[in-house]
N, C-alpha and C positions, 0 to 999 in steps of 0.2 A: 776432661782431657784438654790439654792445652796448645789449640789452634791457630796460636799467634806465634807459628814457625816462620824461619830464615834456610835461606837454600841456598850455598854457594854458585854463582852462575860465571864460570871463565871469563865472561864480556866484561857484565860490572860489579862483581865481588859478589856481595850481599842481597838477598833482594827478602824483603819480609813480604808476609803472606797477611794483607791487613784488616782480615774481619772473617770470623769462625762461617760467615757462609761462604766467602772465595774458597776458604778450606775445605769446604765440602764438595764446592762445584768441581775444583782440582781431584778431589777426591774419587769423584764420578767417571764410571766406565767409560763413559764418550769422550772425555777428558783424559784418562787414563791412556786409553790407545794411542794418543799422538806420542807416546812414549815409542811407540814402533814404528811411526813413518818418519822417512828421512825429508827433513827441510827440502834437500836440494835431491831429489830421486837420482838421477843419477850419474851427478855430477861426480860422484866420488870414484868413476873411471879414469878424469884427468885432476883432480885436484885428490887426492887421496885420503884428506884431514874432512872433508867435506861429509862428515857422517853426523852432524848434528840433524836434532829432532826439530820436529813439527813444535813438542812437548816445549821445550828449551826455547824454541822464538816465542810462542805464547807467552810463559810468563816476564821474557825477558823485555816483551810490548807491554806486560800489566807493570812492570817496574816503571818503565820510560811514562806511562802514564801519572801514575803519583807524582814524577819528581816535573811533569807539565802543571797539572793541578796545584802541586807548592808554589811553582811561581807565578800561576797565573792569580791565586790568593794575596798572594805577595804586593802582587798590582795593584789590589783593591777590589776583584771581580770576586765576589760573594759565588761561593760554591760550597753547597750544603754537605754533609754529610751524605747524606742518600742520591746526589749523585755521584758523590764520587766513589762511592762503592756500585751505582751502574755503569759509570763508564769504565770503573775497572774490570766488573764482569763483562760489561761488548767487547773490550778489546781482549780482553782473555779468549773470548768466545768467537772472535773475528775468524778463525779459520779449524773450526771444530767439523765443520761441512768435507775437511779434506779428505778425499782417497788415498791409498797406497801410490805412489805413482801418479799423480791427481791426471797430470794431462796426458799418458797412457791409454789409464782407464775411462776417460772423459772420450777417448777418440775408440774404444773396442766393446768395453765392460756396461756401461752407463749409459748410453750418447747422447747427445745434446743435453746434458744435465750438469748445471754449472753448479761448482762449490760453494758459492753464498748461498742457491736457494737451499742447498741441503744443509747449511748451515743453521739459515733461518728456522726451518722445519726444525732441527736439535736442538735451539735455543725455546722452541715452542714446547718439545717436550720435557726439556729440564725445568721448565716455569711450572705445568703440572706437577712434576714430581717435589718440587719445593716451595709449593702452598701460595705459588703468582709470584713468591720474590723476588723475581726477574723481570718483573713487567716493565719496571722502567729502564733497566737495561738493553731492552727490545727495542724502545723506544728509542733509547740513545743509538742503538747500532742501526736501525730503520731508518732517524731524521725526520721521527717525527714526536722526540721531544725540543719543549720550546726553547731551548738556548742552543743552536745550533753546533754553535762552538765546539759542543762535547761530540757531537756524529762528527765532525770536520777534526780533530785528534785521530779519530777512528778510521775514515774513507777522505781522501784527500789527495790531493798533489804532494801536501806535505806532511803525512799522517805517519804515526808512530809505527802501526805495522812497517813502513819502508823502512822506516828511519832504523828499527833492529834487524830487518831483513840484510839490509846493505850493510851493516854494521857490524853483523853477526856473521855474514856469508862471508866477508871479505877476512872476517879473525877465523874461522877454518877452513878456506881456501888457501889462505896467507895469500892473498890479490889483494896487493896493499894500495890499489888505487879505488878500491869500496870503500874506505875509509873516509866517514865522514865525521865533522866537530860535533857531535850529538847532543853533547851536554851544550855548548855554545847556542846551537838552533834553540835548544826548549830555553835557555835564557834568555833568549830574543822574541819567545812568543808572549801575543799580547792581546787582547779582545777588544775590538769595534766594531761599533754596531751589530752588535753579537757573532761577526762573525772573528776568525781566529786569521791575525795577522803577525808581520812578523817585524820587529821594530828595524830602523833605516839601518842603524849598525850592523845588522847582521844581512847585510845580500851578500856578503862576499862569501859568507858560510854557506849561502842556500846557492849561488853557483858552483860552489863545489861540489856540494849534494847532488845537484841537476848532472853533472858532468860523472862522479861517479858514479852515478844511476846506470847511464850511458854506457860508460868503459866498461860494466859487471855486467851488465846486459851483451856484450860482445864477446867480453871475457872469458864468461862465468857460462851464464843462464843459458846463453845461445852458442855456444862452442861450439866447434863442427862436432869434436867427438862424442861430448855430452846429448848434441841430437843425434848422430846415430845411435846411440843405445837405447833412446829413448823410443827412435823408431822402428828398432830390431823388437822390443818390448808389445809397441805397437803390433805390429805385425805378426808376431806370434801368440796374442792374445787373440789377435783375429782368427787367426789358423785354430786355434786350438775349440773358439767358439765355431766353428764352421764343423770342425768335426763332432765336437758334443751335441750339437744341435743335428746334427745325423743322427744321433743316439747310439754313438761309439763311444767306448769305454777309455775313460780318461781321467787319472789318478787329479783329485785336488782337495781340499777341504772341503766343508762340505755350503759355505756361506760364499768358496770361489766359485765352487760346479753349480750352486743357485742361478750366479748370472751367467756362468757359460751356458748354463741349459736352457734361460728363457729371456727374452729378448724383452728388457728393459732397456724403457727410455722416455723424456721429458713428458710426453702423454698419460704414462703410467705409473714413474716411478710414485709419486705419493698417493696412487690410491689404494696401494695397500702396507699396512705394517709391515708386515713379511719383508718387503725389500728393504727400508728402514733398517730393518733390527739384522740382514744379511748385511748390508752395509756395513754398519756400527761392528763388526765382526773381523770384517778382513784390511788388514795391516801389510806392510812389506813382506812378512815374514810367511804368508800363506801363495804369494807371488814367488817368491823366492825359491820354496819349497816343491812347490807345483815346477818352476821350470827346472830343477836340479832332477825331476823324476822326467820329466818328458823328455830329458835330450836321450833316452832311450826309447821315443816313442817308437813302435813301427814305421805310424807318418814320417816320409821322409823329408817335408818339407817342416815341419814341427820341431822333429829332432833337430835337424840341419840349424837352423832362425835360435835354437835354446841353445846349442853347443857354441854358435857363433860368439852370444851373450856370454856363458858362462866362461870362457877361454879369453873373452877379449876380441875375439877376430872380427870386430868389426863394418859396418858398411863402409866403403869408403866414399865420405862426401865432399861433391864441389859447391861451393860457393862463390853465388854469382850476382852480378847484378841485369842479369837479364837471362830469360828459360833458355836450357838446356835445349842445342839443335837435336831436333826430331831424329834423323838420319842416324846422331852422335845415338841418342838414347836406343834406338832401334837394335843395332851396332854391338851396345852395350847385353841388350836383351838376348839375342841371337849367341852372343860369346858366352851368357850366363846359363841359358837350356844346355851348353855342350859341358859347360865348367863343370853343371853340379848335375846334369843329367834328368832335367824335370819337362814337364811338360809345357808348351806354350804360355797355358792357360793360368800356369804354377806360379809362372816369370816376376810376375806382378808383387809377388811377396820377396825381390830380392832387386829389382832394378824399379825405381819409381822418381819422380820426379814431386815438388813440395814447395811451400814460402811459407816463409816467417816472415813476421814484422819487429818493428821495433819501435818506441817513441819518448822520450826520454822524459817530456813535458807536454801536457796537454792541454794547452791552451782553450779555455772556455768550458772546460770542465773542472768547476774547484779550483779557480787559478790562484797562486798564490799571491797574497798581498803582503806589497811593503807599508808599513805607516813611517810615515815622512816626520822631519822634526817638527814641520809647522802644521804636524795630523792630514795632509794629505795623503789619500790611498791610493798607490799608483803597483801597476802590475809589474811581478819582477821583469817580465823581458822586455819594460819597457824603462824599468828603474835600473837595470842595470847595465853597464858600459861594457858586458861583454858581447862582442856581435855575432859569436857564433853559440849566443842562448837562443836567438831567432830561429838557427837550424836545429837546436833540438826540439822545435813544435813541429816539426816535420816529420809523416811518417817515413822508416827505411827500411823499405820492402827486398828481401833478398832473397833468391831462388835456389833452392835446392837440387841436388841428383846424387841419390845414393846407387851403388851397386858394391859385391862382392870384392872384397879383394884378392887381384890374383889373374885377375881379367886382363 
């Protein structure tokens, strides 16, 4: 059979698939499923085009990788074959750990279980199932194979996952201020002292980069509408775990009703299979399904939190830069028990109060480096003449308060 396929990708045309094991890893169920998680969960209430896959940024990070590796050969930097078929498997493999909803389910379904480690765990079992040939792909996504370079493509300030996330978010958002020189930046990368720098010509590309990072992260990722649904999703996952866990009857599949009915979390999830393999199981489309049956629950606060979602009718959130007056929120509460008729104790699953962060550049972690013409390594926010890069190592903390609309 012939595993040396091409797959039209809207971003950048063509992308081949370049050695008959990525074609099997692709191949594999655990792989398979980011075909039904949406990149941006659920963004696609205010940007509407926003329905690309989990599946679709993968490989479209295993392309941007090859065309690093061409030109970092190009330079002179010896890169063997066998890694560059592991770094194409880490970065392929980079976000196989994701949930349905990742930070939904990370905040009701899973908690405190972050998606790299269950990443790492999938990368462990796909090494078993194909005889260690990913060991040093493990390595490369770990950082603790020895040319660091290849983990710094991978996890980084300036690492290829962004570089297609932003890339890719902004071509089905159409937030044509994501939009970065993609091909320019990997033309400008460059290797010293093993680590992955980026040559002097090219700061002007990587403060753009930095900048739309920024504006899609206000845009996009953290929209007020985007986190209400996010946290209507939230909160009705909770509800509906609070009532399974009564051991009340509540329609879902049978890998969703696993964790609504037992209370995993960073303690337990890997010590057993069973979670694992209910994980590797449920996609958007067992969440979706589940709330299109419950806005007929009984529970009236179930139904109420699914219909809001499914109709659109939304939290309405303010955004601030400093919390919400107490009195205001009280206020708010008081007007929500008469609006929708629930209990005190109910309140909590429709007025709440929240922060987000933000930080566009993270100085001292993976910072990026310019190589200067005379080979000096100097940090971009200190190589570059824009002075409002300084405030993107800043973090921008901003306060939430959702409640009903109608209030």
């Amino acid at each position: 059979m012939n595993k040396k396929k091409i797959i039209n990708d809207p971003v950048y045309g063509f992308i081949s698939i370049p050695s008959a094991l990525v074609y099997d890893v692709i191949s594999h169920p655990y792989f398979q499923r980011l075909r039904y998680i949406k990149q941006l969960g659920m963004t696609h209430l205010v940007y509407p085009g926003a329905l690309h896959t989990r599946f679709h940024h993968a490989l479209g990070a295993m392309h941007l990788m090859s065309l690093a590796i061409e030109i970092l050969r190009s330079k002179g930097h010896i890169i063997t074959d066998g890694e560059e078929e592991a770094a194409t498997l880490a970065i392929l493999l980079h976000d196989i750990g994701h949930g349905p909803f990742s930070h939904a389910l990370e905040h009701s379904l899973v908690t405190g279980i972050k998606h790299e480690d269950i990443s790492a765990k999938l990368m462990h079992d796909l090494n078993l199932h194909f005889d260690g040939k990913l060991t040093h792909a493990i390595e490369v996504f770990n950082g603790t194979y020895h040319k660091k370079f290849l983990h710094q493509l991978i996890s980084g300030q300036l690492d290829l996952d962004r570089m297609d996330y932003l890339n890719r978010d902004s071509f089905f958002t159409g937030v044509s201020e994501g939009v970065i020189s993609f091909d320019r930046i990997i033309k400008m990368f460059n290797v010293f002292d093993d680590n992955l720098v980026i040559e002097e010509k090219g700061i002007y590309s990587i403060e753009k980069f930095l900048i739309a990072r920024r504006l899609m992260y206000w845009q996009v990722y953290l929209h007020k509408t985007v986190i209400s649904g996010e946290m209507i999703l939230v909160k009705l996952l909770e509800r509906a775990k609070e009532i399974a866990s009564n051991g009340q009857d509540l329609f879902a599949s049978p890998s969703l009703h696993y964790f609504l009915s037992n209370d995993i979390n960073e303690n337990n999830f890997f010590s057993h299979h069973n979670n694992l393999e209910h994980f590797t199981n449920l996609d958007d489309q067992d969440i979706y399904a589940a709330v299109k049956v419950w806005t007929k629950h009984p529970d009236k606060i179930l139904a109420t939190l699914c219909q809001m979602l499914t109709s659109r009718n939304l939290y309405k959130v303010e955004m601030g830069n400093e919390r919400a007056n107490a009195d205001r929120v009280a206020f708010l509460k008081d007007a929500a028990i008469l609006l929708l008729g629930i209990k005190p104790d109910e309140v909590r699953y429709f007025v709440f109060t929240d922060a987000i962060q933000n930080r566009a550049y993270n100085a001292g972690v993976g910072n990026i480096k310019i190589l200067m013409k005379n080979n000096d390594i100097v940090d971009i926010a200190k190589a570059s003449d824009l002075s409002n890069l300084e405030s993107l190592q800043k973090t921008v903390e901003k306060y939430i308060l959702c409640y009903p609309r109608g209030i």
